[in-house]
C-alpha positions in Angstrom: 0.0 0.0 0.0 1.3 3.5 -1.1 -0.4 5.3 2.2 0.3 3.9 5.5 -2.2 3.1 8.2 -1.8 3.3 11.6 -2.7 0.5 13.6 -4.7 0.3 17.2 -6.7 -3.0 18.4 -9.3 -3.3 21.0 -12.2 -5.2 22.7 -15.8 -4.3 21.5 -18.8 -6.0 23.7 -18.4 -5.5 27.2 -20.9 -4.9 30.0 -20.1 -3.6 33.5 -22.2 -3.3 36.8 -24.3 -1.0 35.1 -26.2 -3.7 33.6 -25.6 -7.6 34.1 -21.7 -7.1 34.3 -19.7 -7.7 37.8 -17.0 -4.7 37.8 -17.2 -1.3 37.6 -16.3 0.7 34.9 -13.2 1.8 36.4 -12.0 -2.1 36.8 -13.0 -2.8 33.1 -10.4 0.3 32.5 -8.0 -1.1 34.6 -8.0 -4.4 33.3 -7.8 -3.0 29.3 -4.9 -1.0 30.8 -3.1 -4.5 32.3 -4.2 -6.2 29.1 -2.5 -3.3 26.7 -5.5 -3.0 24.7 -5.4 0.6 23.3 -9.6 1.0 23.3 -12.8 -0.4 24.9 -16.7 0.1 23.6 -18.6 -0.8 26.6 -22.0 -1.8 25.8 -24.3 -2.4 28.8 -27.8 -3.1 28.0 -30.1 -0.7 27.0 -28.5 1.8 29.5 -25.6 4.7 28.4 -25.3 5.7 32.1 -21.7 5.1 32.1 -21.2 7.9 29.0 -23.8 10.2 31.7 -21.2 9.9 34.3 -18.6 11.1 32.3 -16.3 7.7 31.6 -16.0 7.8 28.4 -12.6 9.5 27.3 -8.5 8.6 28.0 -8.2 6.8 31.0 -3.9 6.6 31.0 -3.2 4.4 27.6 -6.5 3.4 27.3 -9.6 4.8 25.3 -12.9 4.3 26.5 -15.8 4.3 24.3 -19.5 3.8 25.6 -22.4 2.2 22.8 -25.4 -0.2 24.7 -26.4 -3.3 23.9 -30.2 -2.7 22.5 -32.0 -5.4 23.3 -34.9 -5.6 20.1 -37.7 -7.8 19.6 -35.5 -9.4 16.5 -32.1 -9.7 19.1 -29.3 -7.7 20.4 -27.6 -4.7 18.7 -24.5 -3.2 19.5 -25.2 0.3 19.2 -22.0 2.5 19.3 -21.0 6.0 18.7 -24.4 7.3 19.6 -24.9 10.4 21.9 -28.1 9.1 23.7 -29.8 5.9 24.5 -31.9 4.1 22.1 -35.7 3.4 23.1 -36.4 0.0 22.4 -39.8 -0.6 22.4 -40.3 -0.2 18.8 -39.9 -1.2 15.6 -36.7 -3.0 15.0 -36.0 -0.4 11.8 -36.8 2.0 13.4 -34.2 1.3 16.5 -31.7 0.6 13.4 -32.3 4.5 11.8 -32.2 6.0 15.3 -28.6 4.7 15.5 -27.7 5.7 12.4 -29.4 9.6 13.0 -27.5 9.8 15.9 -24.4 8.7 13.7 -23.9 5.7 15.6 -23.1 2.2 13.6 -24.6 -0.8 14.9 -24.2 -4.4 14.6 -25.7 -7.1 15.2 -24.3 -9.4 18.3 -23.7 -12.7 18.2 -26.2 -13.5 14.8 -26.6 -17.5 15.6 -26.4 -17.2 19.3 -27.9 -20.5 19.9 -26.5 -23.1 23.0 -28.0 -25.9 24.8 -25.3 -26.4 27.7 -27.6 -28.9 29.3 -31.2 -29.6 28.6 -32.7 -26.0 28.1 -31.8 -24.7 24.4 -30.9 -21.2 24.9 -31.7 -19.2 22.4 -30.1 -15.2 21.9 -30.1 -15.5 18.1 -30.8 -12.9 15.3 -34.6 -13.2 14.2 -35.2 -10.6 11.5 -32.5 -10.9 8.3 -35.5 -8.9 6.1 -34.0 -5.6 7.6 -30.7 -4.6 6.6 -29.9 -1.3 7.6 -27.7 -2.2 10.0 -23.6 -1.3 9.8 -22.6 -4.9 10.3 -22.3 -8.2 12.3 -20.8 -9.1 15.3 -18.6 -12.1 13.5 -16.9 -13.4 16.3 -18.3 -13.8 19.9 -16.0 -15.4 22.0 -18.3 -16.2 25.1 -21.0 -17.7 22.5 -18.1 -19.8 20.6 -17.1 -21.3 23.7 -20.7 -21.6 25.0 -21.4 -23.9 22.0 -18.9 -26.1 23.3 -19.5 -26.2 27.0 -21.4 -28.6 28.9 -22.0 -28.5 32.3 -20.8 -32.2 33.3 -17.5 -30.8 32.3 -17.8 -27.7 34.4 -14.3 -27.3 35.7 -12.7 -28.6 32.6 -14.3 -25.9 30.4 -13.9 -23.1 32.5 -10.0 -24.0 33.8 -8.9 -24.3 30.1 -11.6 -22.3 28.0 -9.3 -21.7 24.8 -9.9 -25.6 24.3 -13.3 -24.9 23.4 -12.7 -22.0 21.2 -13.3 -23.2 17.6 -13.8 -19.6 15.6 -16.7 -17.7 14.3 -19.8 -19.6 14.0 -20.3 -21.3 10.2 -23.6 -19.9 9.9 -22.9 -16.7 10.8 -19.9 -16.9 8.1 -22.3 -17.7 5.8 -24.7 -15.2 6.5 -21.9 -12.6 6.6 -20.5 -13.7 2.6 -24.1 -13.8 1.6 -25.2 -10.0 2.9 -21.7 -8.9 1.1 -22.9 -9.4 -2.1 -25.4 -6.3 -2.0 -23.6 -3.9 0.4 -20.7 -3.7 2.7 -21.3 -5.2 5.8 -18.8 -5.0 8.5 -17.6 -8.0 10.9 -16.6 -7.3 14.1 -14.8 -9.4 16.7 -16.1 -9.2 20.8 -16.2 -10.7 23.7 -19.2 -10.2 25.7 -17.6 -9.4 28.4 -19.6 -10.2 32.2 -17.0 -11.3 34.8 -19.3 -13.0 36.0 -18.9 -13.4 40.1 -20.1 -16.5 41.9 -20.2 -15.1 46.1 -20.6 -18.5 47.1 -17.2 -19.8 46.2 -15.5 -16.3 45.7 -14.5 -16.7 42.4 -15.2 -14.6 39.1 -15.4 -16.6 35.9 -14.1 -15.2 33.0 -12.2 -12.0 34.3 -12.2 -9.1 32.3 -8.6 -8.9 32.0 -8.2 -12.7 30.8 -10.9 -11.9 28.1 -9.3 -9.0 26.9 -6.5 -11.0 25.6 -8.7 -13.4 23.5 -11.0 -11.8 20.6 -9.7 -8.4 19.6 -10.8 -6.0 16.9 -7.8 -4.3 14.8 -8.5 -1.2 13.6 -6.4 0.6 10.6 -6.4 4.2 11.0 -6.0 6.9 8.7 -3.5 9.2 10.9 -2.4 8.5 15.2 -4.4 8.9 18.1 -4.2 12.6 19.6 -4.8 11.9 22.8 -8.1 14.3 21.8 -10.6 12.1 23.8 -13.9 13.0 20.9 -11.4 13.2 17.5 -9.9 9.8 18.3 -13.6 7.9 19.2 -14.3 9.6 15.7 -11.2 8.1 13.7 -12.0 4.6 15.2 -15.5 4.8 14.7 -14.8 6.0 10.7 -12.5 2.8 10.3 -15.0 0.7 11.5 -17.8 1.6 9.6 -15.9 1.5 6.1 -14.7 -2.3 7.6 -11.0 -1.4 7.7 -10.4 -4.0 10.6 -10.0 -7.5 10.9 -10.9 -9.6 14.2 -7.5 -11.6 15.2 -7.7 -14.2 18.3 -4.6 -12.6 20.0 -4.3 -15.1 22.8 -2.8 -17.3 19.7 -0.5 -14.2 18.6 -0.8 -10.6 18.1 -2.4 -9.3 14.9 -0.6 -6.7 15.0 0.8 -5.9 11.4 -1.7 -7.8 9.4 -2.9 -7.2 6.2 -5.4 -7.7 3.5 -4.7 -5.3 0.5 -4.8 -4.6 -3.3 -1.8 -2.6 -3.6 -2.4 -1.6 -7.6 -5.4 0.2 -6.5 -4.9 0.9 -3.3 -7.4 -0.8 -1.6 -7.7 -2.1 1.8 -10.4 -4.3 3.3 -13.3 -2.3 3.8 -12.8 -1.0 0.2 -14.7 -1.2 -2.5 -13.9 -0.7 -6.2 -15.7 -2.3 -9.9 -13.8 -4.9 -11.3 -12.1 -4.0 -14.7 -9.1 -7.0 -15.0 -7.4 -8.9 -13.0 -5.9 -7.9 -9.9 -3.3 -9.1 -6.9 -4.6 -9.6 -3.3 -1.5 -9.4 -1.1 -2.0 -11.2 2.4 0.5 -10.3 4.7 1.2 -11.7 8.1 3.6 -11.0 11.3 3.9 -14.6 11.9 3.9 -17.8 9.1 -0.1 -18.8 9.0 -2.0 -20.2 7.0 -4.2 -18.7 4.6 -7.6 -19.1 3.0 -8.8 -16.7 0.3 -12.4 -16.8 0.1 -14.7 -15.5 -2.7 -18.0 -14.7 -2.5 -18.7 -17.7 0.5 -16.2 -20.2 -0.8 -12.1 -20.9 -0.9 -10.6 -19.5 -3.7 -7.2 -19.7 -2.5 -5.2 -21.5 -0.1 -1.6 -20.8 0.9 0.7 -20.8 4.0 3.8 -18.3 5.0 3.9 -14.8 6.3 2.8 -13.8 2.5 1.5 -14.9 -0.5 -0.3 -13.1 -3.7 -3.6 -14.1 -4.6 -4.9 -13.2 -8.3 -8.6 -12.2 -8.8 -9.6 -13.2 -12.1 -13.5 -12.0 -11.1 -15.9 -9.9 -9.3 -16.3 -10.7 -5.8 -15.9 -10.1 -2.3 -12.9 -11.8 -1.4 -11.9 -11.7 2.8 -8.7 -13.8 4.0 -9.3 -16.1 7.3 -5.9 -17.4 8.8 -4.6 -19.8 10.9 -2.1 -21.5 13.2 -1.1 -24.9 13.8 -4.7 -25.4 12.6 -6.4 -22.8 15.2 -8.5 -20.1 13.9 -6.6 -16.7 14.4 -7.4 -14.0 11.8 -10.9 -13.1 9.8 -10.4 -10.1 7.8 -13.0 -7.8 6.1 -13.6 -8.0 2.6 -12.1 -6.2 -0.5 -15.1 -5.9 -2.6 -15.1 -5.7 -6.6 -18.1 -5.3 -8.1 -19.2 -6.7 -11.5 
């Protein structure tokens, strides 16, 4: 790429004691600040009180962003950026163009949210795909991927070792993801959904907040630094998101830092969108050797391992790059698009 990008990564989906979190906002900051995660977007549900009491801002090396968690008749949205809480008794559009007049984006959390850790099927799924107004998809929930995979008889197992659960993004929400591309950008996000949950009993917290701050991260490629201007750097991250220029990168494998998903001859990054008019090279580039899968429109295209590799695309598409190592899933980029 001709233009550099600046690069900051941080953890989207987190609730605090102002909803059905356990800490306080200030030990979710803390934690992001032991975890070196340069931003959080805390997202309680259906409450902004956090942003009232004048959190959100720099807190030492940390950024702290405050959205909510709307909780719609279709499912959750993650609405950020906004300047007010959403009233969500209503419409499910209409919740959507509130966001979006606020100049919010919002995204839809954890799309097949679907578990069954015992006998009760537990269901926090999306329900209404006929909408899509929405800025883009929650593509990788790392509470629900590891909920699919727990069961309660192996209680201690599950929660002692939980990264031996952790599988990737959900296949169906992949699919839906490739399948919405096709018509408009649509942005993929990675979170964590964040609780710390505290169990009194046996004085414990499951799930700490600093422990999932080093899982499921969200790189985001900036046009210029952070300013340590509190409102002008919320913007800048909340511009890159929207126009997808992030990728969501498992870090507890390795950093993300320094990867990238590009066509160089026309400058574009994912997130971008150009028309097709001839063959073109897709550079993947990684920090460490990974494996790489090119997909197109839904399915491989490519395969290739190293720390980069040149794909060609002979078509119109949307083409995104998943990665891995030693066979875990560590990197799911946002598309290039090139439209026929």
């Amino acid at each position: 790429m001709s233009k550099s990008y600046v690069e900051v990564q941080g953890v989207l989906h987190v609730h605090s004691h102002h909803s059905d979190g356990s800490g306080s906002v200030a030990e979710v900051l803390g934690a992001a600040q032991r975890a070196g995660v340069d931003f959080v977007v805390l997202t309680d549900h259906n409450t902004m009180r956090a942003k009232q009491e004048g959190w959100e801002g720099w807190h030492g090396s940390t950024l702290l962003i405050v959205g909510e968690e709307v909780s719609t008749r279709a499912g959750h949205c993650l609405a950020v950026g906004t300047s007010s809480s959403i009233l969500r008794r209503r419409p499910v559009e209409e919740i959507i163009q509130d966001i979006r007049a606020q100049g919010g984006l919002s995204f839809i959390a954890h799309p097949y949210g679907v578990y069954k850790p015992f006998l009760r099927r537990r269901d926090h799924s999306w329900k209404d795909w006929g909408i899509n107004s929405y800025t883009g998809l929650e593509i990788w929930s790392y509470m629900f991927d590891w909920a699919r995979q727990f069961k309660y008889y192996r209680w201690s197992e599950c929660v002692r070792d939980p990264d031996r659960l952790i599988v990737g993004p959900d296949p169906q929400t992949l699919s839906r993801w490739d399948a919405l591309g096709r018509r408009a950008r649509v942005v993929g996000i990675g979170g964590v959904d964040a609780h710390a949950r505290r169990y009194p009993l046996i004085d414990v917290v499951i799930f700490p907040y600093e422990d999932l701050f080093r899982t499921v991260r969200t790189h985001v490629l900036l046009d210029g630094p952070l300013t340590g201007d509190a409102a002008a750097d919320r913007d800048s991250i909340l511009r890159a998101l929207g126009a997808g220029r992030c990728f969501a990168s498992y870090d507890h494998l390795s950093a993300g830092d320094g990867f990238c998903f590009s066509a160089p001859a026309q400058h574009l990054l994912m997130g971008d969108e150009a028309a097709f008019s001839h063959d073109l090279d897709l550079v993947v580039a990684s920090p460490v050797p990974a494996a790489f899968r090119l997909i197109r429109d839904g399915l491989q295209y490519g395969e290739a391992e190293g720390r980069r590799h040149v794909f060609r695309a002979d078509g119109p598409g949307v083409y995104r790059v998943e990665a891995r190592l030693n066979g875990r899933p560590w990197i799911f980029t946002n598309p290039i698009y090139l439209r026929g």
